[in-house]
N, C-alpha and C positions, 0 to 999 in steps of 0.2 A: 507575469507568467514566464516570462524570457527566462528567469533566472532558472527554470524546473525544468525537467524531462518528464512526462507524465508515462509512468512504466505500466499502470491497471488500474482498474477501476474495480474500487473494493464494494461500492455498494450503492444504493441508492435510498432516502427518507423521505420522511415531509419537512424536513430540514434542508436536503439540499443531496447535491452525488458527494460520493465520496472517492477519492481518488489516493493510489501509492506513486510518490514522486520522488527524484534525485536532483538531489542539489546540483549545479552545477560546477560550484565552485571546490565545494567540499567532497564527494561523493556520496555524502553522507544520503540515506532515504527518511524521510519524511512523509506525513500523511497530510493530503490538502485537501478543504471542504469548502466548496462553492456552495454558497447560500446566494439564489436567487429572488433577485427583488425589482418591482413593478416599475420604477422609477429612477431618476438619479438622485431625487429628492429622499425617496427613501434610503435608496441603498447609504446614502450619507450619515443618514440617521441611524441606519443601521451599524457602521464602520465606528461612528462614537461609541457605541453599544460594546462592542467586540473589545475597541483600544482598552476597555476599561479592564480586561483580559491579561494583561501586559503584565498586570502587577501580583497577579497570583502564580508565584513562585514560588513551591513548596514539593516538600520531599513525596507528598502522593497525591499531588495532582499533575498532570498530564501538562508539559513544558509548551510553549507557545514561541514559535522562531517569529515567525512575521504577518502583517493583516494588510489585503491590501484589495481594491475596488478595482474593477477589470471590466470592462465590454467585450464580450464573445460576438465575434462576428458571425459564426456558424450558425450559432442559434440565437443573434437576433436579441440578446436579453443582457442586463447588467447584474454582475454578481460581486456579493462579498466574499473575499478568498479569505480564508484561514488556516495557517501553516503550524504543523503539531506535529511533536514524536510520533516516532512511528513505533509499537511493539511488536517482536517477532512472534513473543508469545502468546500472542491474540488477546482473548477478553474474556470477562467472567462467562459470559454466557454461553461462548463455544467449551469452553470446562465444565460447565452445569450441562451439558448437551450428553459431554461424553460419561460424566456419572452418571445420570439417569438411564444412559443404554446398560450400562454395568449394574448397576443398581447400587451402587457402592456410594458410601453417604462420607462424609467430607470432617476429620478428627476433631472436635469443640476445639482442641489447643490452638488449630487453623483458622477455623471462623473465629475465634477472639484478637487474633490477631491479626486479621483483613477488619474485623471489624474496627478495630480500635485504631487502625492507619484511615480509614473510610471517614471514621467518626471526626478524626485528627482536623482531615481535609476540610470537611464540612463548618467546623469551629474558626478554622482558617478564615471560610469564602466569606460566612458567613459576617466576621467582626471588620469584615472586608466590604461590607452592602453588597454584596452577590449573591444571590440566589440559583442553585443550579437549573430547579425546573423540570429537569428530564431524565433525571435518577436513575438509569438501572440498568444490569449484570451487563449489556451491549457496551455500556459507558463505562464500563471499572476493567481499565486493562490491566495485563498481568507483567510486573519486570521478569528480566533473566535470574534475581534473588529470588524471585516468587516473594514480591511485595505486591500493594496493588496500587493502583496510578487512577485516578479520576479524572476523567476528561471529557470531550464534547461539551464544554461550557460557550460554544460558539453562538447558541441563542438566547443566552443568560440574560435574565430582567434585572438592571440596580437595582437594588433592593426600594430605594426611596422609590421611585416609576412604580413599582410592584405593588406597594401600598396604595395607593392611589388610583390607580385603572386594573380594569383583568384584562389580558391581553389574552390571542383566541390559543389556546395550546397547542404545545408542539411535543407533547410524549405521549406515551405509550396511556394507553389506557388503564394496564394492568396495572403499574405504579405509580396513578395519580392520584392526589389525596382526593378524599371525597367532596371538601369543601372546595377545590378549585373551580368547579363548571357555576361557582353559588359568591365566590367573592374573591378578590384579589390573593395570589398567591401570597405565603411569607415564609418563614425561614423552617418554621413547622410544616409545611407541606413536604420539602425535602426531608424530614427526619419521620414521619409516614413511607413515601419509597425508599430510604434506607432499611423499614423495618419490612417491607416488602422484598429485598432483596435477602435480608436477614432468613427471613421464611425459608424462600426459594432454596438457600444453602443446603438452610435445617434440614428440608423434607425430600433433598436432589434422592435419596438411597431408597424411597419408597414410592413417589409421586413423579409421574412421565410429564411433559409439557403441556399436555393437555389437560390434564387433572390438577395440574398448579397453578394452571390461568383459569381454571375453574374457581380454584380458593381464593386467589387476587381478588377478582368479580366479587365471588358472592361476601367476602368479609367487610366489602363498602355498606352492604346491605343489612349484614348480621353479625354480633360478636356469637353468638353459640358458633357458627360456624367454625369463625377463628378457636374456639374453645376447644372444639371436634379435632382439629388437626393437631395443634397445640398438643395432645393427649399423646396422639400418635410419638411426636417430636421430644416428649420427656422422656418415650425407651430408649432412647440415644443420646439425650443433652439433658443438663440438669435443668433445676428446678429454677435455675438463676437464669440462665440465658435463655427458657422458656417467657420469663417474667419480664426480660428486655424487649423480645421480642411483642410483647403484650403492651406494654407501656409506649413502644412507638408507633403503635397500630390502633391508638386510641380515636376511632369515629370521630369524636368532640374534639376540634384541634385545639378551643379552648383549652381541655385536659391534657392536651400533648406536649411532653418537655421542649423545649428547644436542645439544640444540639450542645451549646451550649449549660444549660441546666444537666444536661445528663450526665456532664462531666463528674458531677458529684457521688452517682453512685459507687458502689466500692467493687459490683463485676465490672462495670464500666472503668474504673480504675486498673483494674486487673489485665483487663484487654490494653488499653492503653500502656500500662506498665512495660507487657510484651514487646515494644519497641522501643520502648525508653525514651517516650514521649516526656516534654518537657510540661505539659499540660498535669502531670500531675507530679513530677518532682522526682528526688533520687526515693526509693524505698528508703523506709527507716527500718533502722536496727530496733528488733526488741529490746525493751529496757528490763532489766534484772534486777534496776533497786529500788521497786515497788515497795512505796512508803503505805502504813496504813493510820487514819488518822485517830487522834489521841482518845480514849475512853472518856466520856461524859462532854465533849467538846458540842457547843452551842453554833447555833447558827452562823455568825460571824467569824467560830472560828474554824467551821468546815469549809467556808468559803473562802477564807485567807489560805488554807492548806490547800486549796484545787488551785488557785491564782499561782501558789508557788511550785502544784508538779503540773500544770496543765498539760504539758508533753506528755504525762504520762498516764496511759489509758488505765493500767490496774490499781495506780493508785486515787485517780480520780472514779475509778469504780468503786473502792473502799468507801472514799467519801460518800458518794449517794446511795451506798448500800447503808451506811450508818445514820445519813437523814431519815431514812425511809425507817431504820429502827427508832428512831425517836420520833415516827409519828408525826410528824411533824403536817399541821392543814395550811398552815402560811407560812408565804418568803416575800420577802419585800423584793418589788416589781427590778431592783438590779440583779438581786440574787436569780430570780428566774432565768431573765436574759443571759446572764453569764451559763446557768446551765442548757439553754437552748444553745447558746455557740458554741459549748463544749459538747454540743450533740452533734452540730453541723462539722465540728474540725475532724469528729472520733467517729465519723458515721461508721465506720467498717467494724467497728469494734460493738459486737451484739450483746456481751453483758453488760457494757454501760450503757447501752440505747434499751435495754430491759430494766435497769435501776433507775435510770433518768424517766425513761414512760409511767413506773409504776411509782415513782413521786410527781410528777405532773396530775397523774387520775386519783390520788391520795388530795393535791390541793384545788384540782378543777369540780371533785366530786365537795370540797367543801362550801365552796364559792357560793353566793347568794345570786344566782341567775339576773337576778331584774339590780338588784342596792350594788352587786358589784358587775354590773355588765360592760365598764370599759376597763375589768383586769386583762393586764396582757396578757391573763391564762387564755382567753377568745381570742387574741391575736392572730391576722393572718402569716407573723413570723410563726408562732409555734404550730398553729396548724401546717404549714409548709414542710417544718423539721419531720413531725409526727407523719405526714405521707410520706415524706421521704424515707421514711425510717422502716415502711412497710413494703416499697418498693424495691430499699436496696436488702431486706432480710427475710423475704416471702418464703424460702424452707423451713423458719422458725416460727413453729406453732405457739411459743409461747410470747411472741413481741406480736406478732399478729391479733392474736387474743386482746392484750394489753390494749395495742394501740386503736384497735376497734371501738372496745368499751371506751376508750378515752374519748375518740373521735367523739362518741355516741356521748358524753357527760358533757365537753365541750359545745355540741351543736344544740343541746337545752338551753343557749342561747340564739336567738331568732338570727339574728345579723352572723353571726359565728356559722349557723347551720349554712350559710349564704354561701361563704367562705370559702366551705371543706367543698362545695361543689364543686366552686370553679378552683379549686387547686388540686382537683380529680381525686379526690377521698374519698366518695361514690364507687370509681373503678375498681380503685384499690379493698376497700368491704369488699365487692363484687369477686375482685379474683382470690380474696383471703375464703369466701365460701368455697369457689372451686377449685381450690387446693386440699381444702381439708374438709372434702362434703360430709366425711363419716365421723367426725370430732361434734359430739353433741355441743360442749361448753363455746368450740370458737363457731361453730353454726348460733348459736343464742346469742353470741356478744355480737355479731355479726346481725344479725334481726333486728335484735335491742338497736341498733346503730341506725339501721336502715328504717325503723318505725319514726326515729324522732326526725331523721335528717330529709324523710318524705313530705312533710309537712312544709315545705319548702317550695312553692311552685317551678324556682327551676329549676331545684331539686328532680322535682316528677320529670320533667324533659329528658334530665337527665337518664334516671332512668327507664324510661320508655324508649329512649336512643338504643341505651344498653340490655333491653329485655330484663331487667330486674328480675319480672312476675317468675320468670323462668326457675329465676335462680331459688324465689320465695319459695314455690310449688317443691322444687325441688328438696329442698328443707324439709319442710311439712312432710312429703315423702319417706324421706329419711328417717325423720325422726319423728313418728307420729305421736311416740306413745311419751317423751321429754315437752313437758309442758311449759317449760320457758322458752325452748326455739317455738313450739306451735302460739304459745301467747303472741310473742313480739311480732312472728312472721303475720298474721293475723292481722295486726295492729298495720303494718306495712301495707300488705293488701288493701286494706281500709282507704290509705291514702293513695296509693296507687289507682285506687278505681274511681278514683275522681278524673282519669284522664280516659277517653275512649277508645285510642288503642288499647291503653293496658285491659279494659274492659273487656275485647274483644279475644287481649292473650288469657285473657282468666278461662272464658267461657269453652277455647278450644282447649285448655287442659284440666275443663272440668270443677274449676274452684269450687264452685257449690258445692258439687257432692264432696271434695276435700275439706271445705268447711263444717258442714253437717257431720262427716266421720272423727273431726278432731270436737266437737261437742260431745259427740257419743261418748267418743274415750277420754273424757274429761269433764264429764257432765258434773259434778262435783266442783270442778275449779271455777271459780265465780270468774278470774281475770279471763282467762280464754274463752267463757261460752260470751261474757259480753264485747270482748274482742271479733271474736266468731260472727255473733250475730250482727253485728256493728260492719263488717265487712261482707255479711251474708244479704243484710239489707240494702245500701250501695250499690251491689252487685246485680241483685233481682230488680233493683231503681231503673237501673241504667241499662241492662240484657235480659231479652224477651228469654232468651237458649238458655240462659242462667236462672230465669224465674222458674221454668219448666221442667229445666233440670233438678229445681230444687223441691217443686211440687213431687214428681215424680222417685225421684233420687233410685236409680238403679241400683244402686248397693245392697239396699231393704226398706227402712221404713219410712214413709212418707214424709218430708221436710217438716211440714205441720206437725206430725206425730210426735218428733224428732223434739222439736223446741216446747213442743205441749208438753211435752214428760222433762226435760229437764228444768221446766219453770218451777215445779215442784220442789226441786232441790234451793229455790237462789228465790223463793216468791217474798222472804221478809230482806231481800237487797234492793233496793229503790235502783240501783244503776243499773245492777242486769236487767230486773222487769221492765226496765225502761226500753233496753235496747229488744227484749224480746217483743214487746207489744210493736217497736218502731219497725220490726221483722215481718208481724204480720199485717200492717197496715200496709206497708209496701207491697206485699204479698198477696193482697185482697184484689188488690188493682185488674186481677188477672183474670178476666170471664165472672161465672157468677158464682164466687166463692161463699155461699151464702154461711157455710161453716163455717168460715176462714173467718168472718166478721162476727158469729157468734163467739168464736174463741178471743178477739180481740176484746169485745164488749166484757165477759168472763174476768179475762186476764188482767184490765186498766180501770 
């Protein structure tokens, strides 16, 4: 401490005070934080912790002069000192303080370029075994460039330590991942408070402090939530950095990219780009001598022509625009791979991730489920690309589409459906519905998707994490009177109500009576009324409120009535009468349906 002049005291945490200090030698000022600890034994252990601080050096995080272990005599305690820049310009959060009195929201060109120095940092600490921990706006100072500077790594866990123990936390509650209080932090937990801080930017011109620590809270709880705000944040920011912010505020950390992984998407790039971050390279020049390949040219020689313009996006779009004209159900397992890497090198480029998805669902859709279950088409490479591909192009309704049904032809492999879970292809269906709620065909490929990939048990977890039913309901909603979204959604429900939350979300918004009314308006379609009842039975199995809601059905006519008159239409189909008799046997269950059992015995 000799060496400082202590000039104020800027603040105090549960990390330690915070003090503004001048050097004595230099005059230069500096910021010192005293981290008190119980021991000399700890505090030692502590000072190893910190040294390891020394090596992150980097153009936006927060520079680190000296570390050093001090007994204070005044107060009797031993502390770990840590010496750091000082900014004049203060910190994200006293900026977010003063937009929100203005109401004045903060220009997308801005936030992609804080985020993408932010992001930079992170890729840094992280390849570094450092994990920050304590993520937000208080900790992202501001240079005299208006760059932004990350700092307070002064309680940072190595990352190896972090794996192995939880240690008791030391941030904020607003941007702590949810799985922290439940298992050891890791590099994912910081890439959750980056998208926590991401929000806070987005929503500074409409949402006061209190109303943003409101959405912090409650989005640990619920994605509708995040959804709700989200909505708000699209009449000001695109549909892209709506989608960024979604993908790192993923509940399931499982699902959640690392900082690293995110590097690949192409806004993610774009931000990045904006400082001429070396993590993604110099831009390239568009090429202008887009070759197209030869008329009648066969397999081997479509893929000799991609190997020799690989660099080149439109001419490698020719190519698998021209596969996809020849129809083509098979490619030998290198030819696949090589167009899965030409998907991962061109991700930004959305006509070829459109020609490449719709020749993948051209050879996944030919594929023999069970004789060919180890094609690399079920691979979790290409399942990886194909989320990727949803994640970096979610304003395109027509890759969205595509890559859904793919997802959905793909996961007709049991072990494959396992996959797309945990490489969060669940999310992504999820937010492809509530992007385009009012698009009948990408709500149906999207059901379709979600019917087979439910059947998955932790699939279900999955989506009961993420309230699915909500999204299902909502469909149905939508689109009552398109009998391919009400089929599949149907078919979803089904497997969803094998878990009893979701049982529970079915019954508060009514599923019964939405089952019963897509029978009505469909009584004719044999797949939906036995999808219907199939989900209608399940549902009245497992909720008393759903039996009764179905007896009763406040809309009009009696549940019973309901599946008694459309048995008439489907009575020489063995599948439906099946599902309808298994509707009122469930249904009997309920007081003394004496009629309810006469129609059974009738109907079976």
């Amino acid at each position: 401490m000799e060496k400082f002049n202590l000039k104020q005291r800027l603040g105090k945490g549960a990390q330690g005070s915070v003090f503004l200090v001048l050097d004595k030698a230099s005059g230069d000022q500096y910021v010192l934080k005293k981290v008190e600890c119980n021991d000399e034994t700890e505090a030692n252990k502590a000072f190893k912790e910190v040294m390891a601080l020394q090596d992150l050096k980097h153009s936006y995080i927060c520079g680190y002069k000296e570390f050093f272990v001090t007994w204070d005599k005044e107060e009797s305690a031993m502390f770990v000192c840590i010496v750091m820049d000082y900014y004049p310009m203060g910190d994200l959060d006293r900026l977010l303080k003063k937009k929100r009195e203005k109401k004045e929201k903060i220009e997308e060109l801005v936030l992609k370029k804080w985020f993408g120095q932010m992001l930079e940092a992170l890729v840094f600490v992280h390849k570094k075994q450092v994990i920050h921990r304590d993520l937000k706006p208080s900790n992202i100072f501001l240079t005299k460039d208006l760059n932004v500077s990350i700092g307070d790594f002064g309680v940072a866990t190595v990352m190896g330590d972090a794996r192995t123990r939880t240690r008791t936390t030391v941030g904020s509650m607003n941007w702590m991942a949810p799985e922290v209080l439940e298992r050891p932090y890791d590099e994912r937990s910081d890439v959750w408070s980056l998208g926590c801080i991401m929000l806070e930017m987005a929503t500074c011109g409409f949402l006061n402090s209190q109303a943003i620590a409101g959405v912090l809270f409650e989005i640990k709880q619920s994605p509708t939530q995040l959804e709700e705000t989200l909505k708000q944040v699209g009449k000001d920011y695109s549909a892209d950095m709506c989608q960024l912010i979604r993908t790192m505020l993923r509940r399931n950390f499982q699902q959640r990219p690392s900082a690293v992984e995110m590097v690949d998407l192409p806004y993610v790039k774009e931000c990045l780009g904006l400082s001429n971050s070396a993590l993604v390279g110099k831009k390239k020049e568009k090429q202008m001598n887009a070759k197209t390949v030869a008329k009648g040219a066969n397999e081997d020689a479509v893929v000799a022509f991609m190997k020799e313009n690989a660099d080149n996006e439109i001419s490698i779009t020719n190519a698998l625009s021209h596969l996809n004209g020849l129809k083509v159900t098979k490619l030998k397992d290198e030819t696949k791979k090589f167009v899965i890497q030409l998907m991962k090198t061109h991700m930004s480029e959305k006509a070829l991730q459109i020609e490449a998805s719709r020749l993948l669902l051209t050879i996944a859709a030919a594929a023999d489920v069970e004789e060919d279950a180890d094609d690399y088409i079920f691979s979790a490479e290409v399942i990886a690309v194909v989320c990727l591909g949803m994640k970096s192009h979610v304003s395109s309704k027509e890759l969205q589409s595509i890559n859904s049904l793919l997802l959905k032809t793909i996961a007709l492999n049991e072990e494959a459906a396992g996959l797309i879970g945990l490489q969060g292809g669940i999310q992504d269906i999820l937010s492809t519905m509530r992007a385009f709620p009012e698009d009948a065909e990408v709500c149906g490929n999207c059901c379709s998707a979600l019917s087979c990939l439910t059947i998955n048990d932790k699939n279900l977890e999955i989506m009961r994490e993420e309230k699915g039913v909500i999204d299902l309901m909502n469909a149905m909603d939508t689109h009552e009177k398109e009998a391919s979204v009400i089929d599949f959604a149907c078919s979803a429900l089904w497997g969803l109500s094998l878990e009893d939350e979701n049982v529970e979300m079915m019954a508060e918004r009514k599923a019964a009576e939405v089952l019963l009314n897509a029978i009505v308006i469909h009584e004719k379609n044999p797949d939906v009324v036995k999808n219907a009842c199939m989900a209608l039975t399940t549902l009245v199995g497992e909720s008393e409120e759903s039996a009764f809601a179905a007896l009763n059905n406040d809309g009009g006519k009696s549940g019973l009535v309901i599946v008694q008159e459309v048995y008439q239409h489907h009575k020489d189909n063995p599948d439906v009468v099946e599902n309808i008799c298994l509707f009122f046997v469930e249904i009997a269950e309920y007081g003394k349906l004496t009629g309810t059992r006469n129609i059974v015995f009738t109907l079976c």
